[in-house]
C-alpha positions, 0 to 999 in steps of 0.5 A: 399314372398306374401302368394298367391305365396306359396299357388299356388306351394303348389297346385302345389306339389301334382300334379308335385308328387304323393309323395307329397300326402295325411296326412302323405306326410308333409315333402315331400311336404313342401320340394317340396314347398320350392324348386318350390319357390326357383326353380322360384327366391324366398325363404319360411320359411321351418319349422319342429315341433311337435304338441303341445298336445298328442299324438305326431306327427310331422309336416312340412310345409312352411310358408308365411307371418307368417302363415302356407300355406295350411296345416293341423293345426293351427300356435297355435297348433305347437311347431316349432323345426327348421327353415330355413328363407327366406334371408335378401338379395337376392343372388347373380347371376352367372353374378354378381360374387358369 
């Protein structure tokens, strides 16, 4: 997914809901990010992790060609627990018999 096509639903979160702002709103908001997208026919990498150094917070985001889109906080600074990545292929339509 073009990093430009993430950026644009990751500003669009926070408009769509209101939950979806400030700090501490990461894994709302990354979640919402990944749905718009996946909403409009195309998949983001979700992740979840930590930062690196103390003190310990944890940090969600969506990421687009290897980089974090429009959050607080550096790839580098981030220890990734989990992710969910885009497909190889895309899926199936109703019409093509899923």
């Amino acid at each position: 997914m073009p990093y430009a096509v993430l950026s644009r639903a990751r500003d669009e979160a926070p408009t769509i809901s209101t939950t979806c702002r400030g700090s501490s709103a990461c894994l709302v908001r990354s979640t919402a990010v990944a749905l718009l997208c996946r909403l409009r026919g195309s998949w983001a990498d979700w992740c979840v992790g930590v930062m690196a150094e103390p003190p310990f917070q944890a940090h969600a985001w969506a990421e687009a060609e290897g980089r974090i889109v429009d959050e607080a906080g550096e790839r580098d600074e981030l220890r990734e627990l989990f992710r969910v990545e885009i497909p190889t292929r895309p899926r199936p339509t109703r019409a093509e018999g899923r």
